[in-house]
N, C-alpha and C positions, 0 to 999 in steps of 0.2 A: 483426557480426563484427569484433574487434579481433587487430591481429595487431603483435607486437614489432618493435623494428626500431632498430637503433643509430647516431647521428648524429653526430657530431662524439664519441663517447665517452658520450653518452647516450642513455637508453634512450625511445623513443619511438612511441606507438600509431596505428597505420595502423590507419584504419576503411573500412568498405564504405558511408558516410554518401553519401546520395542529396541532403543538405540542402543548400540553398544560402541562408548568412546575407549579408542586403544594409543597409546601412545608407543610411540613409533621411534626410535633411536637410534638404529641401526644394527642395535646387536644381536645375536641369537636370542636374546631372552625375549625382547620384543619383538621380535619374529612369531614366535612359539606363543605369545599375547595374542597376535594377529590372528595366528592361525583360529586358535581356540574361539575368537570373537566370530572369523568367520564362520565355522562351521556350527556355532551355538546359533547365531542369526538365521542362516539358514535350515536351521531343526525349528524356530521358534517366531519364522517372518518378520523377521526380525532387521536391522539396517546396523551399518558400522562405519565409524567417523575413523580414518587413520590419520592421527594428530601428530606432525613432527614440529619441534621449539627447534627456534638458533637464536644465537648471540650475535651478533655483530660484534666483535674485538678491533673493530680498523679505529675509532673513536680512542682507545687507549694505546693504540701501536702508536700512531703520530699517520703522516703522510711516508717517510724514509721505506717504510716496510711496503708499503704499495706499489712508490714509485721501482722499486727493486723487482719483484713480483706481484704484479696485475692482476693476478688470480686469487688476492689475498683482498681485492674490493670488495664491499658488501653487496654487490649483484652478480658477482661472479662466483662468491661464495654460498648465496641464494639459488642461484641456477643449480650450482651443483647439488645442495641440499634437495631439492625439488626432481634432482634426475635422481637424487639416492631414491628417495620415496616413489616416487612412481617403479623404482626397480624393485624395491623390496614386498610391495604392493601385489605387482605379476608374479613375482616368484611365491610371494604366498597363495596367491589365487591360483598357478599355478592348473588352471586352464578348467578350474571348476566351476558350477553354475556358481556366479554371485549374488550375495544378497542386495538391495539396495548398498552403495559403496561411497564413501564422498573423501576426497583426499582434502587436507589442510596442513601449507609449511606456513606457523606463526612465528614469526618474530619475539620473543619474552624471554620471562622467567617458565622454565618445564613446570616446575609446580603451582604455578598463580593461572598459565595457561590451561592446560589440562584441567582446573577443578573449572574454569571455567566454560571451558568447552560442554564437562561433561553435568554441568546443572540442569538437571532438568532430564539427565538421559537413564537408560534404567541399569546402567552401571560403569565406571569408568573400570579399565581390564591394563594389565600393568605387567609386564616380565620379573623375575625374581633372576638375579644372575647366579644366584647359591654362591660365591665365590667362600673356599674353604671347606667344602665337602658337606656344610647345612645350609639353613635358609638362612642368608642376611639381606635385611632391607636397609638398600642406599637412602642416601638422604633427599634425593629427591621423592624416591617409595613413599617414605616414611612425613614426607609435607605432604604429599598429593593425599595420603590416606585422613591426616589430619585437616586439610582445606577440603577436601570433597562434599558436596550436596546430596550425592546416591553412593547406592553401593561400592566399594574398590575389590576385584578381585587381583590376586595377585595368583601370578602362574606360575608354579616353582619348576626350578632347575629339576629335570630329569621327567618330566611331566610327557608326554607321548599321546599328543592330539589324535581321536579315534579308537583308541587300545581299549579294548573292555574286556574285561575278567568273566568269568563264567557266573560270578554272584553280583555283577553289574548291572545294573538298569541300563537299558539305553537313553538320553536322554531325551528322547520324543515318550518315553514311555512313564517320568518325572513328573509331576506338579510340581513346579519351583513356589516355595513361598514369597521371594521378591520379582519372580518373572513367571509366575502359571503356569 
């Protein structure tokens, strides 16, 4: 279900999207993205896209750098991006019911990729690495939050998937205003 809706003077589609797109890096903070995506989905029936980007660099190495080390080809480099992700994947699921799950390694730019993956879905979900003791958002963060079509959340450094305070709601017990 898409339903209109006017923002600043433009016209823009509010969905009933249960999806939660997470992008996927390899580092703790997207990890701690993942986690959080998964277990919101499954409090909310909800599905999650784990989106990892790469680069291909062999185009600006030359050929010398390949023929040297052959693991530096762009399918060798893909394959390994591809076992990162499915690894990083298990170890967050980490052996709990999942919600609908779909892996995707694209090829891009991270943040042209991701706003696009996540158009249409009912939020793109994003790691914070906090590097320096507060929140700072990288510059990829801070394009994806800028190109996004739905919500961005962003998971900050030191955030602990599950932990609830004595004055916490659980989050089955929420109406979300951007997810019900």
């Amino acid at each position: 279900m898409s339903v209109g809706r006017e923002f600043g003077g433009e016209e823009i589609a509010v969905t009933a999207s249960k999806l939660f797109v997470v992008g996927v890096d390899g580092s703790e903070a997207s990890r701690r993205a993942l986690k959080w995506a998964l277990a919101e989905a499954r409090v909310r029936g909800g599905s999650v896209s784990a989106v990892m980007v790469w680069q291909s660099r062999s185009v600006l190495a030359g050929p010398a750098p390949l023929m040297m080390n052959p693991r530096l080809a762009p399918h060798e480099v893909r394959d390994q991006h591809w076992k990162e992700l499915k690894r990083i994947v298990a170890e967050c699921l980490a052996g709990a019911s999942t919600p609908e799950l779909q892996e995707s390694l694209v090829e891009g730019h991270p943040e042209e990729v991701l706003a696009e993956k996540a158009a249409g879905a009912a939020m793109l979900v994003l790691g914070d690495r906090g590097h320096g003791g507060h929140a700072r958002l990288g510059s990829t963060t801070l394009r994806c939050i800028h190109n996004a079509r739905c919500p961005v959340l962003i998971i900050p450094a030191g955030f602990e998937i599950g932990k609830f305070g004595p004055d916490t709601a659980r989050a089955s017990e929420v109406v979300d205003p951007v997810l019900g």
